[in-house]
C-alpha positions in Angstrom: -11.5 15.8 -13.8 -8.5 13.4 -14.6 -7.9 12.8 -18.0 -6.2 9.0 -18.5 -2.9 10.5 -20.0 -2.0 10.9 -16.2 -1.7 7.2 -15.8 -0.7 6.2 -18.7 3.0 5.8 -17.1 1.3 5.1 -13.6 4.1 3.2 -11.2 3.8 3.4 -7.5 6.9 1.6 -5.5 5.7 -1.1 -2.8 7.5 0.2 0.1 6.5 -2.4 2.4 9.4 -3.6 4.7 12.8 -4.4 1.9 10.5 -4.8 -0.9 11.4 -2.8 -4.4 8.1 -4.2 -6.5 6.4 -1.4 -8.7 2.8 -2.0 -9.5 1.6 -0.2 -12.6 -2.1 -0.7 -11.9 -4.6 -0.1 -9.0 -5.5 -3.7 -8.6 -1.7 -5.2 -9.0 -0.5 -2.8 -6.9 -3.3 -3.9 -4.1 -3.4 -7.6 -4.9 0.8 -7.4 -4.3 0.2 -5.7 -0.6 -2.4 -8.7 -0.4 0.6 -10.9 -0.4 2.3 -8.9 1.9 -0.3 -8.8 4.5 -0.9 -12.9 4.2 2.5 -13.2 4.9 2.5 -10.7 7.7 -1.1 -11.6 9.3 -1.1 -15.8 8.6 -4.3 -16.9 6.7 -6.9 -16.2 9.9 -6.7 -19.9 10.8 -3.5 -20.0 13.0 -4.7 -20.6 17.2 -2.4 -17.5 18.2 -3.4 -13.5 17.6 -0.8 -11.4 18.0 -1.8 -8.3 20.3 -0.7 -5.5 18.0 0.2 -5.2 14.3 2.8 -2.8 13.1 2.5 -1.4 9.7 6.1 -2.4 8.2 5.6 0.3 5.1 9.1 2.3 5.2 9.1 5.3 7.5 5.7 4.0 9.3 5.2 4.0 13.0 1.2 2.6 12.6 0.0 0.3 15.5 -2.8 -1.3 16.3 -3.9 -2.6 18.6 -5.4 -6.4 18.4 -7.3 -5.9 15.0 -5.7 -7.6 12.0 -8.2 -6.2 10.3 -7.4 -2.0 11.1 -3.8 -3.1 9.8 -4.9 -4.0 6.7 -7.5 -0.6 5.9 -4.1 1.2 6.9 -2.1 -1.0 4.6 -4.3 -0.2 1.4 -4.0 3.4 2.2 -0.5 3.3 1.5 -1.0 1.9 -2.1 -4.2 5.0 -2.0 -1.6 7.6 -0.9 1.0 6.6 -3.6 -1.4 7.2 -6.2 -2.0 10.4 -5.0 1.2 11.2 -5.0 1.7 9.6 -8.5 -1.0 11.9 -9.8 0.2 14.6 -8.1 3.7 14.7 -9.5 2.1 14.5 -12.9 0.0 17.3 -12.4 3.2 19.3 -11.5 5.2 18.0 -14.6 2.7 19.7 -16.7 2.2 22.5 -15.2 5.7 24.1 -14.4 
């Protein structure tokens, strides 16, 4: 079980196209890629969808296909996955 001293000094960089923002919660990290996607997707009422949605997190080649929607459950995994690997490198710093 994870004990809270592991996030204590939790900070997961947004990597999402040129940004540099570091969120040191869960839900400011995932309300900042809210932004991100908003800006990237429109607010669902423009007349035009595009046909495919590339993820612009650094280093990710994630398309899909038509569905705003897949882009975003991708998206959040990002923020997921750095908070694994926030945990992660914890773990290893206290265990050499």
């Amino acid at each position: 079980m994870m004990t809270t001293k592991r996030l204590d000094n939790f900070e997961v960089v947004c990597e999402w196209a040129a940004c540099n923002f570091k969120g040191h919660t869960m839900e400011e990290l995932s309300d900042h890629m809210s932004l991100h996607l908003k800006d990237y997707l429109g607010d669902n009422d423009a007349l035009e969808e595009l046909d495919e949605y590339a993820c612009l997190w650094n280093g990710c080649e994630f398309l899909s296909m038509g569905s705003p929607a897949e882009l975003e459950v991708h998206a959040y995994f990002h923020n997921y996955h750095g908070k694994l690997k926030f945990v992660g490198s914890q773990l290893l710093k206290s265990r050499p």
